[in-house]
DOVEX-630704 format. One record per residue (C-alpha): residue in three letters; x, y, z; residue number from 1. Coordinates in Angstrom, 2 decimals, decimal comma, m for minus. Each point is the difference from the previous one (the first is absolute). Layout:
N
   rest      east     north        up    nr
    ALA         X         Y         Z   NUM
...
END
This chain:
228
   rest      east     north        up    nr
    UNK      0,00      0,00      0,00     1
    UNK      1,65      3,41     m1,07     2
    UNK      0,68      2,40      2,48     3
    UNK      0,76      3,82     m0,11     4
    UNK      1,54      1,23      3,18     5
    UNK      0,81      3,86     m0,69     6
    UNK     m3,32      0,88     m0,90     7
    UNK     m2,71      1,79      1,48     8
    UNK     m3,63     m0,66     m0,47     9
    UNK     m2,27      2,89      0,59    10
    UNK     m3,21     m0,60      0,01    11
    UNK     m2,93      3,10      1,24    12
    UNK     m2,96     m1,69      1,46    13
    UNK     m3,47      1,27      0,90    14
    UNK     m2,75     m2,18      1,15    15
    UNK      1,60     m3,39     m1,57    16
    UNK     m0,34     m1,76      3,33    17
    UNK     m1,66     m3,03     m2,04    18
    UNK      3,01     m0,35     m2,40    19
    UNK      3,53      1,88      0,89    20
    UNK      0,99     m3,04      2,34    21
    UNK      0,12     m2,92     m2,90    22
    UNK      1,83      3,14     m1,94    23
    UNK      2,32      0,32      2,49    24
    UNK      0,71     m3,57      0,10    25
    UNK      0,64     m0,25     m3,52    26
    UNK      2,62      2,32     m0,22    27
    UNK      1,53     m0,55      3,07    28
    UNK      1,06     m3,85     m1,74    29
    UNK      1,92      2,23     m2,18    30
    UNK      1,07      3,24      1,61    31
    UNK      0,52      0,45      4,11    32
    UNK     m1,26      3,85     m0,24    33
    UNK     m3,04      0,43     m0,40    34
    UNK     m1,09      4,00      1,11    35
    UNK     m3,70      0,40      0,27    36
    UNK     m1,63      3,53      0,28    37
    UNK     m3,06     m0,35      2,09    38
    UNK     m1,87      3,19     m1,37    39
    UNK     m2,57      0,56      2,71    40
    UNK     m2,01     m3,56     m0,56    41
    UNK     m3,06      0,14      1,88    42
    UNK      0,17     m4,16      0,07    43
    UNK      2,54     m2,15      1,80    44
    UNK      2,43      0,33     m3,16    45
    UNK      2,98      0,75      2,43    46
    UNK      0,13     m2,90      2,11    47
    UNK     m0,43     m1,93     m3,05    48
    UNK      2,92      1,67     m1,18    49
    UNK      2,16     m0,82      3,38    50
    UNK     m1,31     m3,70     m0,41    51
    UNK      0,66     m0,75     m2,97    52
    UNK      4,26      1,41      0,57    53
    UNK     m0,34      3,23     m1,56    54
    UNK      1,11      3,97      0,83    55
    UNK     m2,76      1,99      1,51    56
    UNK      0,42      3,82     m0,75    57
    UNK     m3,36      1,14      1,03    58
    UNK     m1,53      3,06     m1,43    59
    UNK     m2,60      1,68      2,66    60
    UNK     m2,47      0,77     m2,63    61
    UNK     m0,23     m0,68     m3,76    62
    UNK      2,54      1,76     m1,56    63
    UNK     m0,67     m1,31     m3,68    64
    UNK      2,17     m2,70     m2,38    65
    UNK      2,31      2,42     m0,88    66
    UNK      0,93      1,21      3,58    67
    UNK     m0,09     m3,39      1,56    68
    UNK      2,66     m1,14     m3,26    69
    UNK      2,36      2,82      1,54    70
    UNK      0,10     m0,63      3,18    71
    UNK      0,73     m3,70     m0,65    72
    UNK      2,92      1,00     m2,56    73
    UNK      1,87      2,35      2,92    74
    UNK     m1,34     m2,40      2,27    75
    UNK      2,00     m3,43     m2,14    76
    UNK      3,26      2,40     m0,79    77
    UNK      0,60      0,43      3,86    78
    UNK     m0,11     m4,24      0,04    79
    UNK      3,86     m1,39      0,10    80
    UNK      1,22     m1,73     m3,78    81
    UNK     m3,53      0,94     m1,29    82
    UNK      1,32      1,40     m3,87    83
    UNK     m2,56     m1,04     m1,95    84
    UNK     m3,88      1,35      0,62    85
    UNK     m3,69     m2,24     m1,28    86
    UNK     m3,39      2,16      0,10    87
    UNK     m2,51     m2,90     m0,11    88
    UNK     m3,43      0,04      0,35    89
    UNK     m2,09     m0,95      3,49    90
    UNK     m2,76     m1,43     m1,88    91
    UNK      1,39     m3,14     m1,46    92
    UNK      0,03      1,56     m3,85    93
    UNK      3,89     m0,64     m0,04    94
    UNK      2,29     m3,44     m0,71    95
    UNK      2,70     m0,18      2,22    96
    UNK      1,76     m1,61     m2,90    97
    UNK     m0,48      2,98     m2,40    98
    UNK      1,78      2,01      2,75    99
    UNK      3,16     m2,27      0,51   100
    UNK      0,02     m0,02     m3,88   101
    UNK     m0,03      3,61     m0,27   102
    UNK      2,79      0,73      2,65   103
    UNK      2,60     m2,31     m2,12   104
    UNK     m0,90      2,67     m2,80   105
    UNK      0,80      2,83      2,02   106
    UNK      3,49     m2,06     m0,15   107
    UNK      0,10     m1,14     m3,42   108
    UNK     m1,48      3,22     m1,75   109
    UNK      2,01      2,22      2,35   110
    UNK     m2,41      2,50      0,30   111
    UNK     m1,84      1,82      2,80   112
    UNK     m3,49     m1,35      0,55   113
    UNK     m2,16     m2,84     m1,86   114
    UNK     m3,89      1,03     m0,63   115
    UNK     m2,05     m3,28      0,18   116
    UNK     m2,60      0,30     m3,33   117
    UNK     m2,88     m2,44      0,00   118
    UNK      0,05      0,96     m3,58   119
    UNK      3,25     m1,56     m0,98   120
    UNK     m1,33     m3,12      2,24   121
    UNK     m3,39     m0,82      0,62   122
    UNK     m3,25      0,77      1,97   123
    UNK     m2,24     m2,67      1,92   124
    UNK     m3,60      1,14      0,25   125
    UNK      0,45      3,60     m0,55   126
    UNK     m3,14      1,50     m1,89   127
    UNK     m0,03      1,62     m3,17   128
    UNK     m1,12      3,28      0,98   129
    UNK      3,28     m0,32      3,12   130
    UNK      2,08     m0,42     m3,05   131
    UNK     m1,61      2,75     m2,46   132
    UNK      0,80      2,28      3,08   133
    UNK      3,25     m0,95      0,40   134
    UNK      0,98      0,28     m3,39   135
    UNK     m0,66      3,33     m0,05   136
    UNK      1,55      1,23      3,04   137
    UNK      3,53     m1,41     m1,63   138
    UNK     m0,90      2,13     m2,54   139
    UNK     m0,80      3,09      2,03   140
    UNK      3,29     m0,88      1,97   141
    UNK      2,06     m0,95     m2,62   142
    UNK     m0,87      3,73     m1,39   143
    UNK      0,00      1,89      3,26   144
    UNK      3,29     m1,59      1,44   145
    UNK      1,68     m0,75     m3,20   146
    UNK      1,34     m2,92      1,27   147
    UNK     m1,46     m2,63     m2,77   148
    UNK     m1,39     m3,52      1,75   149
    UNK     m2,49     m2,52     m0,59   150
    UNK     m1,68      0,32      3,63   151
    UNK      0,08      2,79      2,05   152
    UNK     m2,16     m0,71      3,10   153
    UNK      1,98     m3,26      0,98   154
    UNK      0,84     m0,27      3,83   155
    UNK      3,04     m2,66     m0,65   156
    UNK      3,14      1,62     m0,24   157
    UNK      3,81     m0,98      0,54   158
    UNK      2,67      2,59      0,89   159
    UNK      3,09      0,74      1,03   160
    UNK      1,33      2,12      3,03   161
    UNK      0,67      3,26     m2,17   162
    UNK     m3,75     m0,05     m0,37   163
    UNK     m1,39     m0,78      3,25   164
    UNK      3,14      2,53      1,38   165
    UNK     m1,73      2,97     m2,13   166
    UNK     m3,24     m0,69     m1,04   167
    UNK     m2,64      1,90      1,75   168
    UNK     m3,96     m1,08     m0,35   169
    UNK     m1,39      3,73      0,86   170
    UNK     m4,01     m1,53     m1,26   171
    UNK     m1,36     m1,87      2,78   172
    UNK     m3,26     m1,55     m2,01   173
    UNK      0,20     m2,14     m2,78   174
    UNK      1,48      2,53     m2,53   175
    UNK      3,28     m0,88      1,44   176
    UNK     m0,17     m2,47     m2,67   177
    UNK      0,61      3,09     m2,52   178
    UNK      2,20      1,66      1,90   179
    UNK      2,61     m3,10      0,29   180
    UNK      0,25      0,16     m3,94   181
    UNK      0,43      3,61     m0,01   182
    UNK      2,90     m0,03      2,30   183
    UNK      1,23     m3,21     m2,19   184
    UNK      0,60      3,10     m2,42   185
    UNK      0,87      3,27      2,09   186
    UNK      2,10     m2,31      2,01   187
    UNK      1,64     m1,90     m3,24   188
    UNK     m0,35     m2,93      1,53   189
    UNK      0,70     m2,92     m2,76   190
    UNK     m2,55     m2,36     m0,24   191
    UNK     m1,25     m3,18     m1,91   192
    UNK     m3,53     m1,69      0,59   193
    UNK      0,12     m4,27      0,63   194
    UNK     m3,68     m1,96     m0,44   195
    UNK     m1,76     m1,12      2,68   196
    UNK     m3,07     m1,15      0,47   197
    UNK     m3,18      1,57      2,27   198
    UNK     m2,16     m2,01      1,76   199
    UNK     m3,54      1,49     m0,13   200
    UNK     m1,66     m2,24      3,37   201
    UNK     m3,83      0,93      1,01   202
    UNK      1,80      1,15      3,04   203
    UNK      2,46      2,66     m2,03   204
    UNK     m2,76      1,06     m2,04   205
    UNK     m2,25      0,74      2,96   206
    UNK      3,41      1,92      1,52   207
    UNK      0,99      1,82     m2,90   208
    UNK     m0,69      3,70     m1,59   209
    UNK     m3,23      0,80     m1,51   210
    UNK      0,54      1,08     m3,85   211
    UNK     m1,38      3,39      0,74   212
    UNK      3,35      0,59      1,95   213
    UNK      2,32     m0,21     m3,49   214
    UNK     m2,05      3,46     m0,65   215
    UNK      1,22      1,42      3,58   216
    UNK      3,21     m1,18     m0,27   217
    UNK      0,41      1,27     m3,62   218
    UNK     m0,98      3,70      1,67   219
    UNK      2,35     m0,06      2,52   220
    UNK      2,77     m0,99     m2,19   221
    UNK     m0,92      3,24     m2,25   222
    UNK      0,01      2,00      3,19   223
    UNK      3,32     m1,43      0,98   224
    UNK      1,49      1,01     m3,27   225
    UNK     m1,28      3,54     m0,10   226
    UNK      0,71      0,91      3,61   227
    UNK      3,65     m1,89     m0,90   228
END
């Protein structure tokens, strides 16, 4: 069984009490770090999270994707040997073995950070309208950021410590999403994207972002760039 041991996990959590402990398992038979953000869960997520062998950072209140992703970065770069850095899903979405795959092509491609796209892989039970949507917010992304990619809105990433040492996640909600890509550019981060594939469960679907937010998101990323 393949192990990585100078990686970080990081993993934001809100209300995934029913799920984030068989996550947490999962990776932890590849990685030992595992750094959950417990971002002001009103269930019993964070003792599922101490359970099940994980870091608890606790956020008092909900903070947002975005914020709890930041605080787990700073929170993984203060960890001893920890070079490389995972953002992974709490909602069981993500393969483990995408990930592991992804970190030897931040080796191999020598580059900064590797996008996961579900477009160069493939999708299980994703509907068509989740897909129309998706499609065009690359496109929006793609001509807002001008960074070009196949998926824009994917949570599994792979990077190295020059990203996680100067990267800073300033929108807390789910436009962080945006924002990451954007910095991929102002920052000049390299970058490549690797395949994976995306789980779509009854239990992710229920979790995840109504389609009306790809309209809020898209506003906030045009508010970004004129205040910017």
């Amino acid at each position: 069984m393949k192990r990585v041991e100078n990686v970080a996990f990081v993993v934001p959590v809100y209300n995934e009490a029913q799920v984030i402990g068989g996550v947490i398992k999962e990776i932890l038979e590849h990685c030992p770090v595992v750094v959950c953000v417990n971002d002001g869960s009103k269930d019993t997520s964070a003792s599922e999270i101490v359970k099940a062998g994980g870091y608890l950072v606790d956020h008092p209140i909900n903070m947002g994707q975005g914020a709890a992703l930041q605080t787990g970065i700073e929170f993984a770069r203060l960890l001893p040997g920890v070079e490389k850095f995972v953002t992974f899903d709490a909602d069981g979405q993500h393969r483990v073995d995408d990930a592991l795959a992804m970190l030897e092509l931040l080796d191999t491609a020598d580059v900064d950070i590797v996008l996961g796209s579900r477009f160069r892989g493939r999708t299980e039970g994703m509907s068509t309208l989740k897909k129309a949507v998706l499609k065009m917010a690359v496109r929006f992304t793609n001509f807002t950021s001008g960074v070009k990619l196949t998926d824009a809105h994917n949570g599994l990433r792979a990077f190295n410590r020059h990203v996680a040492d100067t990267i800073e996640i300033t929108a807390p909600d789910m436009t962080h999403a945006s924002e990451i890509i954007e910095l991929i550019s102002r920052n000049g981060y390299t970058y490549v994207e690797a395949p994976v594939t995306i789980d779509y469960t009854e239990y992710s679907v229920q979790k995840g972002q109504p389609v009306l937010n790809a309209v809020n998101i898209a506003v906030d990323t045009l508010l970004r760039k004129v205040s910017g």
